[in-house]
C-alpha positions in Angstrom: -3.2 -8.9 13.6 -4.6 -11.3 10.8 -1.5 -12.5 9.9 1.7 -12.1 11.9 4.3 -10.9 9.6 8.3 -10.8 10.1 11.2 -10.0 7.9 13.2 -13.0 8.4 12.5 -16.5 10.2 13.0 -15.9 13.8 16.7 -17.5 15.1 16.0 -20.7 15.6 12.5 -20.3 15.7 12.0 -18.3 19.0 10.2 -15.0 19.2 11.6 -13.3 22.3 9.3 -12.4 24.9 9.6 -9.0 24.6 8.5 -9.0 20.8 5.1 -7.8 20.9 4.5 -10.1 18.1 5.3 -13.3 21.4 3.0 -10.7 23.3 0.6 -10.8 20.9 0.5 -14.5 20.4 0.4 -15.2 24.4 -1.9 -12.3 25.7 -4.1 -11.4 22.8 -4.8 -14.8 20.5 -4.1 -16.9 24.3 -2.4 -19.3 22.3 -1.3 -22.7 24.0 1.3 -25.3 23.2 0.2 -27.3 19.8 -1.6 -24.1 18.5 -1.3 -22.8 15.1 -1.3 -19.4 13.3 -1.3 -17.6 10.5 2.2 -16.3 9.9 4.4 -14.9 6.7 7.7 -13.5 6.1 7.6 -10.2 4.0 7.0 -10.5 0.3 8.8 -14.1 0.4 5.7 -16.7 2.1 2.6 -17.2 3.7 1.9 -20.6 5.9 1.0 -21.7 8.8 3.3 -21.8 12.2 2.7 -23.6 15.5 3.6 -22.9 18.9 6.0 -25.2 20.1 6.8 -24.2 23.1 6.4 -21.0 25.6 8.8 -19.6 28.7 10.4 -16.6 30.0 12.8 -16.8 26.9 10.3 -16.0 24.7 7.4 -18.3 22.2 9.3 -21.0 19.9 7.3 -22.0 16.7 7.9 -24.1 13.8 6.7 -22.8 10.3 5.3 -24.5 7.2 5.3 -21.7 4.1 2.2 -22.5 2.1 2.0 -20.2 -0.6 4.2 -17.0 -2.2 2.7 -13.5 -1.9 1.1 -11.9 -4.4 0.1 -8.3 -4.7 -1.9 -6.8 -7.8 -0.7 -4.9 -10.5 -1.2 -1.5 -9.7 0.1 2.1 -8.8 -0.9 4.3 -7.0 0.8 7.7 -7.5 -0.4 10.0 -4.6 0.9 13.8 -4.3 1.7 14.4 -0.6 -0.6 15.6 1.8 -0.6 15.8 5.6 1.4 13.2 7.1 -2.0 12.2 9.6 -3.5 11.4 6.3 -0.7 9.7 4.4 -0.7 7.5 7.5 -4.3 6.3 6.7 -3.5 6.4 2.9 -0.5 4.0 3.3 -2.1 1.6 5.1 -5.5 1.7 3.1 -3.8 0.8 0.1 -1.7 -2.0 1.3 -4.3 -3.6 2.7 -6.3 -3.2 -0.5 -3.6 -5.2 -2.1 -1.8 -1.8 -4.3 1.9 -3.6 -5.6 3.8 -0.1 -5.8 3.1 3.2 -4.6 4.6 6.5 -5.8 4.6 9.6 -4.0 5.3 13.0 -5.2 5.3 16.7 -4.4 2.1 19.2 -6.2 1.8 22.6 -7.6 -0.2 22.9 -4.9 0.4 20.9 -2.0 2.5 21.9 0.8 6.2 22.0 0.2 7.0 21.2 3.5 5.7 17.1 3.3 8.1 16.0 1.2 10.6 16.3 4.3 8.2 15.3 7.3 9.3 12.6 9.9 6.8 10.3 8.6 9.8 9.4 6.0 12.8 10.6 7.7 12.9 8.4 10.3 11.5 5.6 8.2 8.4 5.6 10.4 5.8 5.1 7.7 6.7 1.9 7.0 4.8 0.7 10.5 1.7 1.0 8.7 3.0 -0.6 5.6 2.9 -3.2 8.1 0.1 -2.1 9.6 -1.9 -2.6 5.9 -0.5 -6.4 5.6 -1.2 -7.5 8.8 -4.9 -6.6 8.2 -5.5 -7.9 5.0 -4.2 -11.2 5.8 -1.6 -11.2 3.3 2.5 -11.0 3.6 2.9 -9.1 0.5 4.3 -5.2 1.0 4.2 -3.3 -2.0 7.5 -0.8 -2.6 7.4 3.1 -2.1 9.1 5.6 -3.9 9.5 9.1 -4.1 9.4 12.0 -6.2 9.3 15.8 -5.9 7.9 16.8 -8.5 4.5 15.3 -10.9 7.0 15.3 -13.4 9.7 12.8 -11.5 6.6 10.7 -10.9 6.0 10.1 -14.2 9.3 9.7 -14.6 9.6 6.4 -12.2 6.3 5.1 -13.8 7.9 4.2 -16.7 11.1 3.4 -14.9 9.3 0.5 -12.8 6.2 -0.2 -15.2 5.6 -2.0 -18.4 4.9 -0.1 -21.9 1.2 -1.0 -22.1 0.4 0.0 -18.3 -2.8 1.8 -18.2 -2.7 5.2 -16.8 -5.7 7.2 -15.6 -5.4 10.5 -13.5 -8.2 11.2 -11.4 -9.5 14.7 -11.2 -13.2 16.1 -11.2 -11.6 19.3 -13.4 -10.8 17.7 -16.9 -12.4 14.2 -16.0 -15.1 13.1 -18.4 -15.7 9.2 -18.0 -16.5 7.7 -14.6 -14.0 5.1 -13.5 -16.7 2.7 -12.8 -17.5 1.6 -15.8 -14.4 2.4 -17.7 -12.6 -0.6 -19.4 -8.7 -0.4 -18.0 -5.7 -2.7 -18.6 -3.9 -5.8 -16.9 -1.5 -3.3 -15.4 -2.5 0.1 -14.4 -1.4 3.5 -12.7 -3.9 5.6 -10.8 -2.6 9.2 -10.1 -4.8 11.0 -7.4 -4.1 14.3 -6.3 -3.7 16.8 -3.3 -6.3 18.8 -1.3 -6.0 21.1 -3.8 -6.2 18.7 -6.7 -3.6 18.7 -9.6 -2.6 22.4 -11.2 -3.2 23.0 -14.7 0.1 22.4 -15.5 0.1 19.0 -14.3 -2.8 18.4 -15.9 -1.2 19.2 -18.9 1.5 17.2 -18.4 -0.1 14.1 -17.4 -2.2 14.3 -20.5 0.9 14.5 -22.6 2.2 11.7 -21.2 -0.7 9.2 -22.3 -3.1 9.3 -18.8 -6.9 9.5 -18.9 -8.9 11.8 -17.1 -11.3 10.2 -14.8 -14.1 10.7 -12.3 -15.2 8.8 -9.3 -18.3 10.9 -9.3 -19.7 14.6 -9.0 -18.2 14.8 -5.5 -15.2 16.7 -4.3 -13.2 14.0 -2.3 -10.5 14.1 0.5 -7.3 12.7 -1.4 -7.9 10.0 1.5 -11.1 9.0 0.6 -10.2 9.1 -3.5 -7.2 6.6 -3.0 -9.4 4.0 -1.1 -12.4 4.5 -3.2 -10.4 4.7 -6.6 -8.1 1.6 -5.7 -11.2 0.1 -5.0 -13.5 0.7 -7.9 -10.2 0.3 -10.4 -9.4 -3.6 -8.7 -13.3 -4.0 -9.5 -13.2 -3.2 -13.0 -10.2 -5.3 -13.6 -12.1 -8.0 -12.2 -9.8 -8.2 -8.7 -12.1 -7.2 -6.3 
């Protein structure tokens, strides 16, 4: 953990020993009495806390909030793959900084993801956490979910401004590289399945103002397109 994140200020300060967050705190960092840390509390503060005192009971601290979380202004709209994957993809783009994330069924993607455990029992929020705590950072972006391309698009301009910038990568219809594509203050990146998007949802996401774009000549794991194309996108906008 680079930061050690919690949803609330602990009651009166004390972590109980069996958080792993007290576990991690006494048998990983070895911290003592009078030692500090970097702690935040979920999309509210980030500061600094310091141990004040340690027993059976648990690790009491005290915490000074330096600063309010930021995250940066852009979606990622992802169609479903394998749940191993999404797990990686999740935390990838937290920890890239990514301030909402959209995920949606495909044409051509397995029907079956939409309903996996991994959301069910609210399980892929661990490595929402997972993201923060190794970027350093308390912000958490929101996660939303769509069946269809078409409901997607839908929530985009729901939840983003009229002037967002919207690119859809694909290596199909894609003509200008990413790289060294100028792109807006606020932009959505749609990136699709194993399978890549159909024709009908390329259709569809043309009407509906995105940009075709390449990250290169290379077919790419959706995986390995989200971190690569958050990445590339926060470095043209000058974020990265």
């Amino acid at each position: 953990m680079n930061i050690i994140l919690f949803d609330e200020m602990p009651e009166n300060g004390l972590i109980p020993a069996s958080d792993d967050r007290a576990k991690h705190i006494t048998g990983v960092l070895k911290l003592s009495v009078g030692d500090c840390f970097k702690m935040g509390i979920i999309n509210r503060s980030e500061g600094e806390a310091q141990v004040l005192s340690m027993s059976d009971q648990g690790v009491r601290i005290s915490y000074e909030p330096k600063c309010v979380p930021s995250l940066h202004p852009v979606t990622l709209l992802c169609a479903q793959v394998r749940p191993i994957c999404m797990k990686r993809i999740l935390r990838e783009a937290v920890s890239l900084g990514v301030g909402r994330i959209i995920l949606c069924g495909s044409d051509t993607g397995e029907k079956s993801y939409l309903s996996s455990n991994l959301y069910k029992t609210g399980e892929y929020k661990l490595y929402l956490l997972d993201g923060a705590m190794q970027s350093s950072h308390a912000g958490m972006p929101e996660v939303l979910f769509a069946n269809t391309a078409d409901g997607a698009i839908k929530m985009v301009k729901e939840s983003c401004s009229e002037n967002v910038d919207a690119i859809m990568l694909d290596n199909v219809v894609g003509a200008v590289p990413l790289s060294s594509a100028s792109v807006g203050k606020e932009t959505v990146l749609a990136i699709g399945p194993e399978r890549g998007w159909s024709d009908r949802e390329r259709a569809l996401f043309s009407r509906n103002g995105y940009r075709p774009m390449l990250l290169g000549s290379r077919v790419l794991r959706t995986e390995t397109a989200c971190s690569a194309g958050i990445a590339v996108l926060l470095s043209r906008m000058g974020l990265l």
